[in-house]
C-alpha positions as CSV (number, residue, x, y, z in Angstrom):
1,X,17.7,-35.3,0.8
2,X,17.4,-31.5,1.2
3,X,20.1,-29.4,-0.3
4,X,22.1,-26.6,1.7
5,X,20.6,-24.0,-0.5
6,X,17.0,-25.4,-0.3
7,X,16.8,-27.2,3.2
8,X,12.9,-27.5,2.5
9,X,13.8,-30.1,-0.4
10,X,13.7,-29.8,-4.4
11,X,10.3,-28.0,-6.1
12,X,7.9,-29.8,-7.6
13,X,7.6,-29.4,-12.0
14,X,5.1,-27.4,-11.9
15,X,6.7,-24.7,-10.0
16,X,9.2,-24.1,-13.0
17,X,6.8,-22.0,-14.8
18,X,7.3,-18.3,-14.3
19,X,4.8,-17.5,-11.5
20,X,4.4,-13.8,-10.2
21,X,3.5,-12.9,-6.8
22,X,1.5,-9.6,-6.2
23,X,1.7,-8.6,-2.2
24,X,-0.9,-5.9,-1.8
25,X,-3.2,-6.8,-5.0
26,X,-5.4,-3.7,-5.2
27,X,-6.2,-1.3,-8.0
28,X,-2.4,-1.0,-9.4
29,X,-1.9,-4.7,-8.9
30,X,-5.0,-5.8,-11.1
31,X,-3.7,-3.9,-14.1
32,X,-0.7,-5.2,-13.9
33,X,-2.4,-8.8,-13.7
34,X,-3.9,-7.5,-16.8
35,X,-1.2,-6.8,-18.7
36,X,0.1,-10.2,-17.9
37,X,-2.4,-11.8,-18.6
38,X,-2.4,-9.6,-22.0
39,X,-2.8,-11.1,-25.6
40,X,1.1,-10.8,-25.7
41,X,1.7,-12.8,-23.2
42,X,1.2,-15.8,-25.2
43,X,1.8,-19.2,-23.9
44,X,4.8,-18.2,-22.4
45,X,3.0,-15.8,-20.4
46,X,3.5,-16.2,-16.0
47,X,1.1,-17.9,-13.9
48,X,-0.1,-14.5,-11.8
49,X,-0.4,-15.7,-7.6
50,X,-1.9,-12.8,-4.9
51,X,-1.1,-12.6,-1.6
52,X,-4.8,-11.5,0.1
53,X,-5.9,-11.4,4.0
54,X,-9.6,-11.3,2.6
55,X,-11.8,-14.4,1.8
56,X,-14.4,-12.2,0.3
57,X,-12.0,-10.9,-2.2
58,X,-11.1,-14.7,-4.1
59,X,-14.2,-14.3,-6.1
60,X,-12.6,-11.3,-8.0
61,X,-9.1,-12.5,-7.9
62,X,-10.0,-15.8,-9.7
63,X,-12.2,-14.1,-11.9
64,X,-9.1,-12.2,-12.9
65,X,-6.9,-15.0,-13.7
66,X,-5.6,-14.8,-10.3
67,X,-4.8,-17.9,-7.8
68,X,-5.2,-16.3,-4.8
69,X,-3.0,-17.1,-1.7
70,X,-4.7,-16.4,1.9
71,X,-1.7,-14.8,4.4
72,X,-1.8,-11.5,6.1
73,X,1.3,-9.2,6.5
74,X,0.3,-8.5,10.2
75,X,0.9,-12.3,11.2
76,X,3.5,-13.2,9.9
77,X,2.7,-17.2,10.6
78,X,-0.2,-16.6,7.8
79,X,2.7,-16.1,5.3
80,X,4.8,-19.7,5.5
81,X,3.6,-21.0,2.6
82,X,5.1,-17.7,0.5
83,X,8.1,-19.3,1.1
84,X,9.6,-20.5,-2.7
85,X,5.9,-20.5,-4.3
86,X,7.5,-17.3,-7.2
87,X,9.7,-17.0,-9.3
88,X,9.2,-13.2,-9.1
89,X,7.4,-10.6,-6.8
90,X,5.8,-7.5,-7.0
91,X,5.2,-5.7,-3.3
92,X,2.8,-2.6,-3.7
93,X,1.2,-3.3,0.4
94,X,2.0,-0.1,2.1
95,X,3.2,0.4,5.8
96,X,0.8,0.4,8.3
97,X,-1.2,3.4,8.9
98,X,-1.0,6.1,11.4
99,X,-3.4,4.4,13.9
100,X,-2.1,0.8,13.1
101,X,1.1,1.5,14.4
102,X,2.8,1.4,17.6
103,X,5.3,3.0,19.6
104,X,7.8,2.1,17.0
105,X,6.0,4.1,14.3
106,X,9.1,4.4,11.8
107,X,8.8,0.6,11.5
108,X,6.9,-0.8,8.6
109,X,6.7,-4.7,10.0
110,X,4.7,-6.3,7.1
111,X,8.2,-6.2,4.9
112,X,10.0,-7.2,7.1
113,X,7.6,-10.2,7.5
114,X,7.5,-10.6,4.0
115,X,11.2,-10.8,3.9
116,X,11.8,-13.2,6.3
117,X,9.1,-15.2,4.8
118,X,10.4,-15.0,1.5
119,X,13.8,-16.1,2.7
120,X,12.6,-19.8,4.1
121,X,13.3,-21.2,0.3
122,X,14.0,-20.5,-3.3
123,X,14.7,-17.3,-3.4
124,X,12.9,-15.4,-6.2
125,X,14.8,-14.1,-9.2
126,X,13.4,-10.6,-9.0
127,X,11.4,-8.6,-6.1
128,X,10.1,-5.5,-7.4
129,X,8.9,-2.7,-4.7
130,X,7.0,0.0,-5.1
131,X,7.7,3.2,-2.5
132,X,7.0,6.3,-2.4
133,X,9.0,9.4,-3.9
134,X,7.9,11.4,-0.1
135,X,11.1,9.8,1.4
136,X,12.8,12.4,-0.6
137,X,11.4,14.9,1.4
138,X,11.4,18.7,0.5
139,X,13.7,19.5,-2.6
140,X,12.6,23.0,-3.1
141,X,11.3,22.2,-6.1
142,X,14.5,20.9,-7.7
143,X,15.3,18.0,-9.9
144,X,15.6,14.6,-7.6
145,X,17.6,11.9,-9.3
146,X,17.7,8.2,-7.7
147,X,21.1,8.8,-6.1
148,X,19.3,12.1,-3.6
149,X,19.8,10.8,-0.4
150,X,16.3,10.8,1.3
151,X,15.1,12.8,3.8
152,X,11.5,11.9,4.7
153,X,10.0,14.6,6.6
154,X,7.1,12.7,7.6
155,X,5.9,9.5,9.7
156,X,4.5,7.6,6.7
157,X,7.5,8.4,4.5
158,X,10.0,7.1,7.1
159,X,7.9,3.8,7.3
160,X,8.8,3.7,4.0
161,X,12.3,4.4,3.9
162,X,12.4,1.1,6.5
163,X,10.9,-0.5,3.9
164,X,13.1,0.0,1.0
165,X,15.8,-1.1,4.1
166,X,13.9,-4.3,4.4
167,X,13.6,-4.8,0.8
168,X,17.3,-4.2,0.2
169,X,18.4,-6.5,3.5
170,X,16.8,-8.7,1.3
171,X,18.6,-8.1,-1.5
172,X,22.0,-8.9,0.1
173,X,21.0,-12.2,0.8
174,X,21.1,-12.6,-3.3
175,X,17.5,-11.5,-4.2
176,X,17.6,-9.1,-7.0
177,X,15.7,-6.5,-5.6
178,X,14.3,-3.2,-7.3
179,X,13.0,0.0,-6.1
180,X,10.1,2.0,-7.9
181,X,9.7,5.7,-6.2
182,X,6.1,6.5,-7.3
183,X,4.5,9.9,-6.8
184,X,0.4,10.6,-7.1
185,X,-1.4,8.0,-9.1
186,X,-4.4,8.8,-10.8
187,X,-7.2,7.5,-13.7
188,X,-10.1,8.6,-14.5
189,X,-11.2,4.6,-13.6
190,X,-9.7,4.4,-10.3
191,X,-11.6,5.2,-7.4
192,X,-10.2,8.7,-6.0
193,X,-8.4,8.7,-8.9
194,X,-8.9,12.0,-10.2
195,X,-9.2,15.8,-8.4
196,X,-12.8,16.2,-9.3
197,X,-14.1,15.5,-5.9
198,X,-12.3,18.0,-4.5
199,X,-12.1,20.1,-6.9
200,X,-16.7,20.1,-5.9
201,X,-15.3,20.5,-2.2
202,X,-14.0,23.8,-3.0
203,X,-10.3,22.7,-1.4
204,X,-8.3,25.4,-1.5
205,X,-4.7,25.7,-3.2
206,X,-2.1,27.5,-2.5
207,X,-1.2,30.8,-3.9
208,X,1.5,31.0,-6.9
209,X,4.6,32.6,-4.7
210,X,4.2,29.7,-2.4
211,X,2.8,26.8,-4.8
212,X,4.6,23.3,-5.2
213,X,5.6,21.0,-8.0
214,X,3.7,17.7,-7.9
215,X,4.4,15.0,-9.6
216,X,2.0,12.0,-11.3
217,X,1.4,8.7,-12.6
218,X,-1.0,6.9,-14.5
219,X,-2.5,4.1,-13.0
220,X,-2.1,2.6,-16.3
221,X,1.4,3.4,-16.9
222,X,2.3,2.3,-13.3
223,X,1.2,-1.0,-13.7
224,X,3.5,-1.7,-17.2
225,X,6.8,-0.2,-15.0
226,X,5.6,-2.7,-12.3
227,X,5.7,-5.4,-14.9
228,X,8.9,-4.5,-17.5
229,X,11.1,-4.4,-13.9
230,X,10.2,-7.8,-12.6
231,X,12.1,-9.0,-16.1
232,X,14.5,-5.1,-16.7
233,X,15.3,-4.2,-14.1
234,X,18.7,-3.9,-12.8
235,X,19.6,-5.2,-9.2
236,X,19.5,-3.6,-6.4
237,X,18.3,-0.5,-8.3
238,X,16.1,2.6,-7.3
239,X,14.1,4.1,-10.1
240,X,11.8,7.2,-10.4
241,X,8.4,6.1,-12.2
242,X,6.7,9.5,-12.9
243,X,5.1,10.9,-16.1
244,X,6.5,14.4,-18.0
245,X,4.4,16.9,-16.3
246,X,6.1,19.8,-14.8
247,X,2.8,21.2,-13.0
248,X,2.9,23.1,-9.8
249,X,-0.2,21.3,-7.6
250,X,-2.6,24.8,-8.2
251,X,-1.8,24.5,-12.0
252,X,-2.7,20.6,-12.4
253,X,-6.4,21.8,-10.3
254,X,-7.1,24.4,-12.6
255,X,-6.6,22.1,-15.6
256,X,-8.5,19.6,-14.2
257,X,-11.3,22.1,-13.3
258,X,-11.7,23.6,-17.0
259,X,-11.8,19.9,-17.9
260,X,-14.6,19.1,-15.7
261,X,-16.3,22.8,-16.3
262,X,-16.0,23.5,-12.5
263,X,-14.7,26.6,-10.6
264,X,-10.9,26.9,-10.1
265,X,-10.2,26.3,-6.7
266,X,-9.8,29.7,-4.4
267,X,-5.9,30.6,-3.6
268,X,-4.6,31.0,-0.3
269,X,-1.4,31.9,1.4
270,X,0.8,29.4,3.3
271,X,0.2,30.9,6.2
272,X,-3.7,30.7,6.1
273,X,-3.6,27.0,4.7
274,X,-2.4,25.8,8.0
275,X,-5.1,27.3,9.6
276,X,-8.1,26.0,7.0
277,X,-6.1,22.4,6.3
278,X,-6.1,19.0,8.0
279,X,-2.5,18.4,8.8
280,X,-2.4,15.2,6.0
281,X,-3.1,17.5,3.1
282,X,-0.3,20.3,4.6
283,X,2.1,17.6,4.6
284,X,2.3,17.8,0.2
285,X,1.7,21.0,0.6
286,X,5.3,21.4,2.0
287,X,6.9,19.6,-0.4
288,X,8.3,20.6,-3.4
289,X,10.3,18.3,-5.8
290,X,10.5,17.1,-9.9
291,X,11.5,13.7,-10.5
292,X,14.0,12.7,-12.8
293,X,13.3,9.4,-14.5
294,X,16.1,8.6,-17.2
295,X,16.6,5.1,-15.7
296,X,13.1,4.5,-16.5
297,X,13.0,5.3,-20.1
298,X,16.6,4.0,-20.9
299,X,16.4,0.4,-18.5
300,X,12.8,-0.2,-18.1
301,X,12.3,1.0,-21.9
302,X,9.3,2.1,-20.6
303,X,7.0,5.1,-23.1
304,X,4.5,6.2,-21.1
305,X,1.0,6.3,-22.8
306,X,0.0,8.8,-20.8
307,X,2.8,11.4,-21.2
308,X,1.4,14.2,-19.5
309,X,-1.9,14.5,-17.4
310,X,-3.4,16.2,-19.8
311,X,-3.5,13.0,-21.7
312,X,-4.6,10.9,-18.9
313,X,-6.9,12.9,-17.7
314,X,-8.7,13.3,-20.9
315,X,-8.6,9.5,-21.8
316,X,-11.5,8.1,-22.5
317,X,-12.3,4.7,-20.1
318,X,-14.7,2.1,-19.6
């Protein structure tokens, strides 16, 4: 008969192996399959599950040593049979985008789906997601540690902040849940991944007196926090995932221009940005912040391989 705690009956053996979810199993989430999958990992190592609303895409996931699970976040029906199939899991889907939301825009519904879907069995031993460091909002280029109350100044950083709200609802309902604020990812392999395209656009940066601090993360680097807090992490827990650069934005372009032997990008004034920039690219413009991120080195015992973006930038890669 079903127990209280498990009303949809006992699991089966084989779902007493350490299985991992990944919800939103893109670039980020294939490195961390990686280094799960890793010669490390042993025979001890998880059985890695992704969530996917794409039939095209189980090709790729198998080949990675992925079993792929077919569910999308906008129907929440698709996502039933989430319900008790890991042990731990790793959210990286973001909100929906500006023009996939409706007239409650601050909303992001595909964690709260996920939450509720998650909640219909055994409840995982860890849930690890990974927001955004933009609900933090302007800090005048200060020091933000994990206990800054946020302040998101923009839609897509509020959608966020519902998130973490979702994730942490969760939490109460005994989930240890975790909190990764992540800043701009880059790699020289990821697609986007580096400034070199617009750094050939000519972009413009803004001038010194009105520059910003930016802060970064390796893709690479990303990926092993991802992984050391599904198994580290403390519950209920927000932590800052960022490398040791302190670069204002026009200072990381005009490194990553005498890298790629291209012309520094011009410098403008505040004031003539907002007439020559799309509003998206105004938005980090505005904000000005440096992340602190001693809970990362001292309770994810995580050391960055790529300590600065000098290093990661430079990296050689496949």
């Amino acid at each position: 008969m079903p127990s209280i705690q498990n009303p949809l009956g006992a699991l089966p053996a084989r779902f007493r192996r350490q299985r991992v979810l990944i919800i939103g199993c893109g670039d980020v989430g294939l490195r961390v399959v990686r280094s799960l999958n890793g010669p490390q990992g042993g025979s001890g190592r998880p059985r890695v599950l992704a969530l996917t609303s794409s039939p095209t895409r189980v090709p790729q996931l198998r080949g990675a040593g992925v079993t792929p699970l077919l569910g999308n976040l906008d129907d929440a029906a698709t996502l039933a049979r989430l319900a008790g199939v890991a042990t731990r899991v790793l959210h990286l889907a973001p909100p929906p985008g500006e023009r996939e939301v409706g007239p409650r825009w601050w909303l992001d519904p595909r964690s709260t789906a996920l939450a509720r879907a998650l909640r219909r069995r055994t409840l995982p031993q860890s849930l690890v997601y990974a927001s955004t460091s933009g609900v933090y909002g302007d800090c005048a280029g200060a020091w933000v540690p994990e206990s800054r109350p946020v302040a998101p100044a923009t839609p897509r950083a509020q959608r966020r902040v519902n998130a973490e709200r979702a994730m942490r609802h969760l939490g109460r309902a005994g989930v240890p849940v975790s909190i990764l604020r992540v800043p701009g990812i880059y790699a020289p392999d990821r697609e986007g991944g580096t400034p070199e395209a617009r750094l050939r656009r000519g972009t413009p940066v803004l001038a010194e007196p009105d520059d910003v601090y930016t802060n970064h993360i390796h893709a690479d680097d990303l990926a092993r926090a991802c992984m050391l807090a599904l198994w580290r992490a403390r519950a209920q827990r927000i932590y800052n995932v960022a490398d040791d650069s302190q670069l204002k934005m026009g200072d990381y372009f005009d490194f990553a221009a005498d890298l790629y032997g291209l012309p520094r990008p011009p410098r403008v004034q505040r004031s003539t940005a907002q007439e020559q920039l799309p509003l998206s690219l105004l938005s980090f413009m505005g904000e000005s912040r440096r992340l602190t991120t001693k809970r990362m080195a001292r309770e994810l015992r995580l050391r960055l391989r790529y300590p600065t973006v000098r290093e990661g930038l430079q990296a050689p890669h496949p």
